[in-house]
C-alpha positions in Angstrom: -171.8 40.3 -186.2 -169.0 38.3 -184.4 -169.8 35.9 -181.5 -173.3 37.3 -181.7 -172.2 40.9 -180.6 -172.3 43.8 -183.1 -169.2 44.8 -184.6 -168.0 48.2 -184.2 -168.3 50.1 -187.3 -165.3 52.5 -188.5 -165.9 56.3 -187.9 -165.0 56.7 -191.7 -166.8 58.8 -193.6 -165.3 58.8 -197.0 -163.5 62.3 -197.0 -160.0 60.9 -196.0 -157.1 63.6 -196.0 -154.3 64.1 -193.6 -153.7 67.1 -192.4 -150.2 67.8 -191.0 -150.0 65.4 -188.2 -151.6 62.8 -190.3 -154.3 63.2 -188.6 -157.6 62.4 -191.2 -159.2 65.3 -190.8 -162.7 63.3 -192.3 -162.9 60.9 -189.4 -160.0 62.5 -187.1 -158.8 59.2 -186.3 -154.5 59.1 -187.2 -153.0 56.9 -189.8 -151.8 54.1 -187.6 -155.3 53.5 -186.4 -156.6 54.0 -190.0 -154.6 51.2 -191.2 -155.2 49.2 -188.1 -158.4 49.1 -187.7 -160.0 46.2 -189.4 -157.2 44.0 -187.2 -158.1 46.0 -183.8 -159.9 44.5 -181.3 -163.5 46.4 -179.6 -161.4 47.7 -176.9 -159.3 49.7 -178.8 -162.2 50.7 -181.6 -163.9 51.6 -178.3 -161.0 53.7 -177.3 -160.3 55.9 -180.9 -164.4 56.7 -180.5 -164.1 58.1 -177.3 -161.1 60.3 -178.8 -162.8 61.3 -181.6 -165.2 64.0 -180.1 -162.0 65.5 -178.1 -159.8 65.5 -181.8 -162.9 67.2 -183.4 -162.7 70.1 -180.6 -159.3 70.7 -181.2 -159.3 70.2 -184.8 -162.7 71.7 -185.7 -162.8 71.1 -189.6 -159.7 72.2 -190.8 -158.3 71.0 -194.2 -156.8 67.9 -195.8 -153.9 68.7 -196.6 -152.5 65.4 -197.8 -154.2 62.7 -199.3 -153.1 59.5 -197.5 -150.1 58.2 -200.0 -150.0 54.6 -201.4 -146.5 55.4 -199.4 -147.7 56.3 -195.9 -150.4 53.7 -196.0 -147.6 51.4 -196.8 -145.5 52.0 -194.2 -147.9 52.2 -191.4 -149.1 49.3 -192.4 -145.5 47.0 -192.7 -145.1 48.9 -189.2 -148.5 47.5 -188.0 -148.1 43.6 -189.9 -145.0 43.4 -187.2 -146.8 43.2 -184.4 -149.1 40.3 -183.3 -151.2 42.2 -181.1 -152.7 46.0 -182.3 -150.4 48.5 -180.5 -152.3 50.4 -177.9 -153.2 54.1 -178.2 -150.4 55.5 -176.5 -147.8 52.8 -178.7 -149.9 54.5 -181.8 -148.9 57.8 -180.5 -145.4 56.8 -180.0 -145.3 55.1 -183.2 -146.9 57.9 -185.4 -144.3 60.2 -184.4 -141.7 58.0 -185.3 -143.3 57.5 -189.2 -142.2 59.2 -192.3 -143.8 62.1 -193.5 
């Protein structure tokens, strides 16, 4: 609990593996907000919930291809440590793209 309001909990469900658009096809959130989360404020935690039913549709349960690399995690999360602020889902996006595969 923080301030006395509950804190969002993470939609991870402990079967993390990237498919090809590093997107975690266990808790279809992508690896930016993966990494991010435990820094993100309730707005944006708020935010990658509401996608998650929409990424589910489109994904349905399709496999993990990759298992999120010591290397990935690395480098999304030096990309994230540079910014003060979490980037906001459309930054993410932006960001994502722009990430090593």
């Amino acid at each position: 609990m923080k301030d006395g309001r509950k804190m969002i909990q993470s939609p991870c469900i402990a079967k993390c593996g990237l498919n090809d658009d590093d997107m975690c096809m266990g808790c279809y959130r992508n690896l930016d907000e993966i990494v991010a989360w435990s820094g993100a404020d309730d707005a944006f935690k708020a935010h990658v919930w509401q996608l998650i039913p929409q990424r589910e549709n489109a994904l349905g349960h399709g496999e993990n291809n990759h298992i999120i690399s010591q290397k990935k995690w690395q480098a999304a999360s030096d990309h994230i440590s540079q910014n003060i602020n979490p980037p906001t889902p459309k930054e993410f996006n932006h960001q994502r793209n722009k990430m090593p595969k």
